[in-house]
C-alpha positions as CSV (number, residue, x, y, z in Angstrom):
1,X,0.0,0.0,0.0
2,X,1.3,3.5,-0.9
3,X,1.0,6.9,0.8
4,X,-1.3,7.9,-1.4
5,X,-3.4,5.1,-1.0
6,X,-3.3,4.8,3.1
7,X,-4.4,8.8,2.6
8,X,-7.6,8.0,0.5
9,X,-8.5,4.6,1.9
10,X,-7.7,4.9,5.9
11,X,-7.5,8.5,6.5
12,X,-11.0,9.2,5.5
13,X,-12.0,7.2,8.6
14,X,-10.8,9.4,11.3
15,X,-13.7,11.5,10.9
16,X,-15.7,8.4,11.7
17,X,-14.0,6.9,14.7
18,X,-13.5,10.2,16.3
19,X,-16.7,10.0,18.3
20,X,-16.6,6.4,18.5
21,X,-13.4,7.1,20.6
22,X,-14.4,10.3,21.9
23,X,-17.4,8.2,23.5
24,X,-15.5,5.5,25.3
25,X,-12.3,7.4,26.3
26,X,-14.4,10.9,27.3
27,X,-11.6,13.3,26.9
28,X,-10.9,14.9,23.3
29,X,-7.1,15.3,23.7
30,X,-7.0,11.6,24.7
31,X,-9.2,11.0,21.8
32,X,-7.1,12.9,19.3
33,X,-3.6,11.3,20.5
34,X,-5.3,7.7,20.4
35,X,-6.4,8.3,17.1
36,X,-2.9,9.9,15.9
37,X,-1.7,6.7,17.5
38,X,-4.2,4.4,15.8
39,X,-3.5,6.1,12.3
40,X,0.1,4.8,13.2
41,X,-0.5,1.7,13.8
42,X,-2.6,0.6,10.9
43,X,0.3,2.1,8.7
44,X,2.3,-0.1,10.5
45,X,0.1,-2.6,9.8
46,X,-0.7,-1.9,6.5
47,X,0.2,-4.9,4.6
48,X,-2.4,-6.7,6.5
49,X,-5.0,-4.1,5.7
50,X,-4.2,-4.9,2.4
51,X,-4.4,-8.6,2.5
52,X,-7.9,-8.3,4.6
53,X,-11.1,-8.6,3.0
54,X,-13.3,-6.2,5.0
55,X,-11.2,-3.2,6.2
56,X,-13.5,-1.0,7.3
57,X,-14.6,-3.8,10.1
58,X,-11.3,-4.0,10.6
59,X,-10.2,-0.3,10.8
60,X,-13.2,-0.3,13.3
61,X,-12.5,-2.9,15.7
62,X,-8.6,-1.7,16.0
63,X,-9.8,1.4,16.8
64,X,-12.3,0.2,19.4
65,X,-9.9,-2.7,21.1
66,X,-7.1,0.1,21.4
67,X,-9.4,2.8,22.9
68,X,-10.7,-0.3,25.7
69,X,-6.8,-1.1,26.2
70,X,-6.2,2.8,26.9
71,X,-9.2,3.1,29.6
72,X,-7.5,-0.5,31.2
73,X,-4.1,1.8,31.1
74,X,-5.1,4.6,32.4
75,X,-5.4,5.4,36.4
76,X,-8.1,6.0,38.3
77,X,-9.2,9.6,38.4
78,X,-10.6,11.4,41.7
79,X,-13.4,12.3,42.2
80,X,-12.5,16.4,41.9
81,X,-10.7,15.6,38.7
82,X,-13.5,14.5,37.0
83,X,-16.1,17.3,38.9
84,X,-13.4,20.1,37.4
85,X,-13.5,18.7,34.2
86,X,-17.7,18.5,33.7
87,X,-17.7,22.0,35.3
88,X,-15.1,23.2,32.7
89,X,-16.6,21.2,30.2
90,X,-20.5,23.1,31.1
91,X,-19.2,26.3,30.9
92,X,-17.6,26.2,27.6
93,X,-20.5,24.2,26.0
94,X,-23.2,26.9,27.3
95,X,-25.6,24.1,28.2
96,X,-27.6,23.6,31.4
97,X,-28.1,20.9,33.9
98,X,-31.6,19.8,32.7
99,X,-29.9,19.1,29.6
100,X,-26.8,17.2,30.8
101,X,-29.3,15.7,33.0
102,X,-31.3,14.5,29.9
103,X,-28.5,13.2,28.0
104,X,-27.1,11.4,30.8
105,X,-30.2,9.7,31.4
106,X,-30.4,8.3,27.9
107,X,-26.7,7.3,27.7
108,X,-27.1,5.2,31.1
109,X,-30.3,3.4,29.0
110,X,-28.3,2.8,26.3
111,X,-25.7,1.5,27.7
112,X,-27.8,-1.0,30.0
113,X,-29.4,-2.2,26.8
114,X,-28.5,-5.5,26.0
115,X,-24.7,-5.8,23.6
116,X,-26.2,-6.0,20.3
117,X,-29.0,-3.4,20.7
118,X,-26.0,-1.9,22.8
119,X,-23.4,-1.6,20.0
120,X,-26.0,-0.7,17.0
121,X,-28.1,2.4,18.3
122,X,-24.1,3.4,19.2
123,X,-23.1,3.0,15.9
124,X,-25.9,4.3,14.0
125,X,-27.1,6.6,16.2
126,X,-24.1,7.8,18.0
127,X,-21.5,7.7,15.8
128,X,-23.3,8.5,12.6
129,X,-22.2,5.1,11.0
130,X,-24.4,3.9,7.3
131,X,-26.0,0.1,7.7
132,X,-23.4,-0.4,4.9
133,X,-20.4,0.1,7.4
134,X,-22.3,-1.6,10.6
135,X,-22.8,-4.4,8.4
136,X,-19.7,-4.9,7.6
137,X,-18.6,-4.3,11.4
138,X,-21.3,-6.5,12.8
139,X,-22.0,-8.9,10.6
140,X,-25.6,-8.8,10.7
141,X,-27.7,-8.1,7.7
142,X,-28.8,-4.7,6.9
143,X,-33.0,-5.9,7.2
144,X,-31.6,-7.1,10.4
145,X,-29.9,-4.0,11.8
146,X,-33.0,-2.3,10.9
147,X,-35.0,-4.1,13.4
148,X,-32.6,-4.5,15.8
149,X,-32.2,-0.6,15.7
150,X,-36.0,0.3,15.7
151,X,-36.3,-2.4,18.9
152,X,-33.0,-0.4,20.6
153,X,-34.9,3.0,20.0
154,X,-37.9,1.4,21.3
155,X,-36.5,0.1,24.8
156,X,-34.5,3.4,25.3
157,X,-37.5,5.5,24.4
158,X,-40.2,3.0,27.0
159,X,-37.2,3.6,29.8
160,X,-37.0,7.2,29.3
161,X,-40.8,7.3,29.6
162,X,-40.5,5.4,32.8
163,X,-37.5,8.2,34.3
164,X,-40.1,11.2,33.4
165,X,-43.5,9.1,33.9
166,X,-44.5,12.4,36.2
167,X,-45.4,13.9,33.3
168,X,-48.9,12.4,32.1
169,X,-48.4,13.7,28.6
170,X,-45.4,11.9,27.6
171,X,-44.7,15.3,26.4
172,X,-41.1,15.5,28.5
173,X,-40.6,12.6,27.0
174,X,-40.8,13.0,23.8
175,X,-38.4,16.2,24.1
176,X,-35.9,14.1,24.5
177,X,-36.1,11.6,22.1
């Protein structure tokens, strides 16, 4: 594989895995030097990415296996590193608490949904992936992501209905969704 050819075929895929990583490593200068790192690796690796049949799965699950093997790394952070961080992190992004609130909420049902409901809404939803690329990084059938996805929408939207029940309406509800 040439330069030229690692620049139009794995490059392109940065703008893809950023908030893949973004989402599991939380912190955007980790999530830039893990994907400078990853970029470096699969041109390390790039006569294998040649020799593989489906590189974007591929590209994909490097990037998600190193981003898992830099939260195992990395130490523990207290408790006012983290507050000082969302505080800095509210301010700059202009948004209020209600908000965070809201989006917290549906992250924490997402993430309790079962793995493959789990890893599809993520994709899809998330990380603005095409049923084309989650195909290929699944394995599953697009007909089949489809359903899986509308089911994952379903239980997220039914437990966020549960969290705001108090309003009769569903009309919270649906503000969020």
């Amino acid at each position: 594989m040439t330069t030229e050819e690692f620049k139009n075929m794995v490059i392109p895929y940065s703008v893809k895995l950023y908030p893949m990583l973004f989402r599991i490593l939380k912190n955007e200068e980790e999530t830039r030097d893990a994907l400078q790192e990853l970029m470096l690796r699969l041109w390390n690796r790039k006569e294998e990415l040649v020799k593989c049949r489906n590189q974007s799965a591929y590209i994909v699950t490097m990037a998600r296996n190193y981003s898992f093997d830099l939260l195992k790394k990395k130490r523990p952070e207290t408790m006012d590193e983290k507050q000082e961080y969302r505080i800095l992190n509210l301010e700059a992004g202009g948004t209020n608490s209600d908000t965070i609130e809201r989006y917290e909420n549906v992250r924490q049902v997402i993430n309790d949904l079962p793995e493959k409901y789990q890893t599809v809404i993520q994709l899809r939803d998330v990380d603005g992936f095409s049923f084309d690329e989650i195909k290929e990084i699944t394995g599953y059938e697009v007909a089949n992501l489809r359903v899986i996805l509308s089911r994952a929408r379903q239980k997220v939207k039914q437990e966020i209905e549960k969290i705001y029940d108090y309003d009769t309406s569903g009309k919270y509800a649906r503000q969020i969704l």
